[in-house]
C-alpha positions as CSV (number, residue, x, y, z in Angstrom):
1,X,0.0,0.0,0.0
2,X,2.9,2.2,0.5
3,X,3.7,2.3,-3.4
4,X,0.5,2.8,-4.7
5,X,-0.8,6.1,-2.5
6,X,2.6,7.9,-3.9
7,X,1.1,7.4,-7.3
8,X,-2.3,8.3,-6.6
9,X,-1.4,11.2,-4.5
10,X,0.5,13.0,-6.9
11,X,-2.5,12.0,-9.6
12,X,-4.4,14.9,-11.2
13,X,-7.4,12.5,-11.7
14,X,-8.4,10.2,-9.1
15,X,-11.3,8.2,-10.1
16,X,-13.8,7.5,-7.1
17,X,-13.1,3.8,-7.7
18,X,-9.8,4.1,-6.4
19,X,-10.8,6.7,-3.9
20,X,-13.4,3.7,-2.2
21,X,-10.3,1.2,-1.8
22,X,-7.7,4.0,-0.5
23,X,-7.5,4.4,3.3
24,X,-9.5,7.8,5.0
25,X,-5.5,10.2,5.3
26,X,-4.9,9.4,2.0
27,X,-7.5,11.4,0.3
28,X,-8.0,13.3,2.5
29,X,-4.2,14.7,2.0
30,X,-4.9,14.5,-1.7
31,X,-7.9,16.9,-1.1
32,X,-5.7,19.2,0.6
33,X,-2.9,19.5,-1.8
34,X,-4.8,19.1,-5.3
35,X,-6.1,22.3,-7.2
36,X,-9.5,23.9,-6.2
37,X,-11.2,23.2,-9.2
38,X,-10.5,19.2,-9.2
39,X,-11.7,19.1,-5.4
40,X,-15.5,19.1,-5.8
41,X,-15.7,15.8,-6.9
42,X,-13.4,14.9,-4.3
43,X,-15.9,16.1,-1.6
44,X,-18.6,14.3,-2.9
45,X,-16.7,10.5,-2.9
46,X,-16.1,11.5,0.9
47,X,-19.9,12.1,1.3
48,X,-20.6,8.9,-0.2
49,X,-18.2,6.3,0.8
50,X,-16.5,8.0,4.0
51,X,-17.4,6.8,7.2
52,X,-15.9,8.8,9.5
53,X,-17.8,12.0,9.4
54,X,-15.1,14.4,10.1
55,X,-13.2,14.0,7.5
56,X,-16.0,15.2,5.0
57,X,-15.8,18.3,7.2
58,X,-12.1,18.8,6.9
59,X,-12.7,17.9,3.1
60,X,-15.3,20.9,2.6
61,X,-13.6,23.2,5.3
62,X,-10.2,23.3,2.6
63,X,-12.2,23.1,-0.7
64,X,-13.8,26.7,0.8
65,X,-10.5,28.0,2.0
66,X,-9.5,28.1,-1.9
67,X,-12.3,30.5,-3.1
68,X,-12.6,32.9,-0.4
69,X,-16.1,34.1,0.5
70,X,-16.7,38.0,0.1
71,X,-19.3,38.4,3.1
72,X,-16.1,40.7,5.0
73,X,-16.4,43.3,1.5
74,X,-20.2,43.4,1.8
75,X,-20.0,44.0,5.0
76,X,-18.1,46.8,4.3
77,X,-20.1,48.2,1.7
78,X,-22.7,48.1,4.0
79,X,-21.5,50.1,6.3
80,X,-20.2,52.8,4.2
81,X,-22.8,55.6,4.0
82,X,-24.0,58.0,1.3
83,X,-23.5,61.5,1.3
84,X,-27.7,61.7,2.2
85,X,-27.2,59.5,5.0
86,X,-24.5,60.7,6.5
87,X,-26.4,63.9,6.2
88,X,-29.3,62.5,7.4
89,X,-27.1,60.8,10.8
90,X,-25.2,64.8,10.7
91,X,-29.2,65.9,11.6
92,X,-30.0,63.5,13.9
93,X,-27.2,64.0,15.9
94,X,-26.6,68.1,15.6
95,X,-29.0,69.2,13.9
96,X,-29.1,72.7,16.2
97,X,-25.4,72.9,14.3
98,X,-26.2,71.6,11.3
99,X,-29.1,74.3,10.2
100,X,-27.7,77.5,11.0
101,X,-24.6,76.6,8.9
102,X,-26.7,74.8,5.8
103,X,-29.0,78.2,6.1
104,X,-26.1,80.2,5.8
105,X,-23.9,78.1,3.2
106,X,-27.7,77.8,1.4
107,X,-27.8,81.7,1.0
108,X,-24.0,82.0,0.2
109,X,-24.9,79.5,-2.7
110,X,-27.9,80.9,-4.1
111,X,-26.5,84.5,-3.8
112,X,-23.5,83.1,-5.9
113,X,-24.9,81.6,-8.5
114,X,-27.7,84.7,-9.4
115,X,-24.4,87.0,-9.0
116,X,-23.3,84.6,-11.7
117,X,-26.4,84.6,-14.0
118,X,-26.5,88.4,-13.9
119,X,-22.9,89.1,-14.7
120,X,-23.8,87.8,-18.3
121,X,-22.2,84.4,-18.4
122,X,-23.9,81.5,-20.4
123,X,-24.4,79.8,-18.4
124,X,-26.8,77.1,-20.4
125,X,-24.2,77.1,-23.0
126,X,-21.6,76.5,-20.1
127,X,-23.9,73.4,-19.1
128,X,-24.6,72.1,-22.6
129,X,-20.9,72.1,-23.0
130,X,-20.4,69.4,-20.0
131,X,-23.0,67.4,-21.3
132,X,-25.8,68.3,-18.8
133,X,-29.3,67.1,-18.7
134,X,-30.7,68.9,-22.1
135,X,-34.4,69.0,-20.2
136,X,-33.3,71.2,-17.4
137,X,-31.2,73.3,-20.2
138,X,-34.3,73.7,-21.7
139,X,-35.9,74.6,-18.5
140,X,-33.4,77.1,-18.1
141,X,-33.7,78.6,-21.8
142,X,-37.4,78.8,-22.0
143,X,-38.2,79.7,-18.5
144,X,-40.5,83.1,-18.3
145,X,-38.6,83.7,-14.2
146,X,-35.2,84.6,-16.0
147,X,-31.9,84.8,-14.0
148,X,-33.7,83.1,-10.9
149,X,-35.0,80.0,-13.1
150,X,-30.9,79.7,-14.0
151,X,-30.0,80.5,-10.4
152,X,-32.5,77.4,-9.0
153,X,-31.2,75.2,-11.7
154,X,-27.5,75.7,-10.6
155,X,-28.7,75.5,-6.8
156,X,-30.4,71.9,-7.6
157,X,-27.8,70.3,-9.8
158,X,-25.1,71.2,-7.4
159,X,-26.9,69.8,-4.7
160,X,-24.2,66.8,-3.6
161,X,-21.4,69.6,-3.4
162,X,-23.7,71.6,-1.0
163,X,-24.3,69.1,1.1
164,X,-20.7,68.3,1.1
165,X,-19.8,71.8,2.0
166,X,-22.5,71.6,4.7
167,X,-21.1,68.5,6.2
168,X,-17.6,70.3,6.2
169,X,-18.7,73.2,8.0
170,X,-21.1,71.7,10.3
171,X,-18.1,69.1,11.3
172,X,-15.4,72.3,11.8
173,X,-18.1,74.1,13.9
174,X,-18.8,71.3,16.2
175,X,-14.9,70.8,16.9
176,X,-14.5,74.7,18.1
177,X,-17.6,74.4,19.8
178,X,-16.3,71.3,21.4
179,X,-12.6,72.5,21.8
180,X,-14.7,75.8,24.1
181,X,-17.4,73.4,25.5
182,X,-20.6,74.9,24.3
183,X,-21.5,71.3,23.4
184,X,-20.4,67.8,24.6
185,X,-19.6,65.0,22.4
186,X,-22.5,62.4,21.9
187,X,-21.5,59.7,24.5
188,X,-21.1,56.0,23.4
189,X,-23.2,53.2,23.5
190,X,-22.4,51.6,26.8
191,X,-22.6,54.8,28.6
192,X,-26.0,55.4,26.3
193,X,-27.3,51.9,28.1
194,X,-25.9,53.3,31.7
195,X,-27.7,56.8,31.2
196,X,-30.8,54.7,30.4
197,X,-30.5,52.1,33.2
198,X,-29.8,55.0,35.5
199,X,-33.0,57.0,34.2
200,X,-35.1,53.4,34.3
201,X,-34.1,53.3,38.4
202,X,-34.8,56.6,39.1
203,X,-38.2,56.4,37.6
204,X,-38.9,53.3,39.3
205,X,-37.9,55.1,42.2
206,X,-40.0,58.3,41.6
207,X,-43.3,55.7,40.5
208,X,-42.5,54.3,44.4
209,X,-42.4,56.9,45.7
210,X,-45.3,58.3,44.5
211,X,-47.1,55.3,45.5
212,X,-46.4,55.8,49.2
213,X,-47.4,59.5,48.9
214,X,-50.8,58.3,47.9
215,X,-51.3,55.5,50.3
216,X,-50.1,57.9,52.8
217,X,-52.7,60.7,51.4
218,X,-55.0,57.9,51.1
219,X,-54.4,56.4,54.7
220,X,-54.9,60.6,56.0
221,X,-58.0,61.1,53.9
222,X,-59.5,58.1,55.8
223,X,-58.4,59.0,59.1
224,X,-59.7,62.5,58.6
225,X,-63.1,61.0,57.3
226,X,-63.6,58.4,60.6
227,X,-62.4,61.9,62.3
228,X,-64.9,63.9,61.1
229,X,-67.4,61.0,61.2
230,X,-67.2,60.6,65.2
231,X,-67.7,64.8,65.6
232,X,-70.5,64.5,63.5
233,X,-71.9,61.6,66.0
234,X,-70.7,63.3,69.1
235,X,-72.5,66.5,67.9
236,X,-75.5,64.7,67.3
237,X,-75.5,62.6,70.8
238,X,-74.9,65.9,72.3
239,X,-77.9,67.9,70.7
240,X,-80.0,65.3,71.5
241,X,-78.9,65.1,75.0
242,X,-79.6,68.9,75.3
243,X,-83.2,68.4,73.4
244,X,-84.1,65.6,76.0
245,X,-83.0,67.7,79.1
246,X,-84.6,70.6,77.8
247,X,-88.1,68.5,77.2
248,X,-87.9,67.2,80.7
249,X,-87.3,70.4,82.1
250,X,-90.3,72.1,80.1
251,X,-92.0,69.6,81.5
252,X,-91.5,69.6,85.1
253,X,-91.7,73.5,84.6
254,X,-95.2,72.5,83.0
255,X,-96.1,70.1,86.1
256,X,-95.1,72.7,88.5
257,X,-97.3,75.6,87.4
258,X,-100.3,73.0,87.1
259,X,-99.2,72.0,91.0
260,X,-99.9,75.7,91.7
261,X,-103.2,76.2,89.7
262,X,-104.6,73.9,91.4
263,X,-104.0,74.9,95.5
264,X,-106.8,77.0,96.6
């Protein structure tokens, strides 16, 4: 056996005939040093005829270690974001930085480009040359609004460098307002979860807290009620007390003066 897996080894065809009668290393070291393309077959005569299960996993783990997968470039890609996202994120984040200073890059634009269209420049011509959209050329021409229907159309196809410019500036102003500490950096993730988990215990906190305050209020309302409840009886027992002894003393006043009517 020790001169014929020499031979077979070093074959660039191995027919699964002689595959089933070689022992489990030897093709499986043939798997690992032949080329990529000749190993599918390979894999599949370990499937079938293989009986020791990790070895068809040591077959399939080298047959994808020759064609490498691209999940890490996607990945990647993925996390890359547009110019609109990131402007998008730019807003979420500082958005009481970001609109002063797209307001003011907005107006420096604008101002620009009619400065431009008044001072008698061709500006259609000028786009027409760099092989711009003909419709919005058109637009441009034909328009009945003039220099501000060329000033738009310059403010709308420059959009992605404004944006740019925007993203610039906002990101300069938020380092000097950082570097002077008019505003604090957006803290990270795990100290996002502690702020939260802190602001979850103080809330439970406050909601218990506020439940004993009203049991206690609860708890004083009902003592003030019974309270009130044995006045009003007392009040009561005592009026009638005093209607009963004034009765019986209207009455003996009443027996007395009869006692007198009648001696002679």
């Amino acid at each position: 056996m020790s001169m014929v897996a020499p031979k077979l080894l070093t074959s660039a065809r191995l027919s699964t005939r002689l595959i089933t009668k070689l022992p489990q290393r030897a093709y499986v070291c043939y798997a690992l040093t032949t080329p990529s393309a000749q190993r599918a077959p390979l894999v599949a005569s370990c499937a079938r005829f293989s009986r020791n299960p990790l070895e068809c996993t040591v077959l399939r783990h080298s047959s994808s270690k020759a064609h490498p997968s691209t999940d890490n470039n996607n990945e990647e890609q993925g996390k890359k974001l547009s110019l609109f996202q990131r402007f998008k994120q730019m807003y979420r984040d500082y958005w009481y930085v970001l609109l002063p200073v797209h307001v003011v890059t907005s107006t420096a634009w604008f101002g620009g480009f009619y400065y431009l269209a008044i001072s008698g420049v061709d500006i259609p011509a000028l786009l027409e040359s760099m092989n711009m959209n003909e419709k919005i050329i058109n637009t441009m021409r034909n328009s009945s609004m003039g220099y501000l229907a060329i000033t738009y159309g310059l403010y709308k196809i420059t959009t992605p460098v404004r944006y740019a410019v925007t993203l610039g500036g906002t990101t300069l102003s938020i380092n000097y307002l950082r570097r002077w500490g008019y505003i604090k950096p957006i803290p990270s993730k795990e100290r996002l979860k502690e702020i939260y988990a802190e602001t979850k215990e103080g809330m439970k906190e406050k909601k218990e807290n506020l439940m004993e305050t009203v049991h206690h209020l609860q708890q004083t309302v009902k003592e003030t009620k019974d309270g009130i409840k044995e006045t009003k009886d007392h009040i009561v027992s005592s009026v009638k007390e005093s209607k009963d002894s004034i009765k019986s003393m209207k009455q003996k006043v009443i027996s007395s003066t009869h006692k007198n009517q009648n001696k002679p």
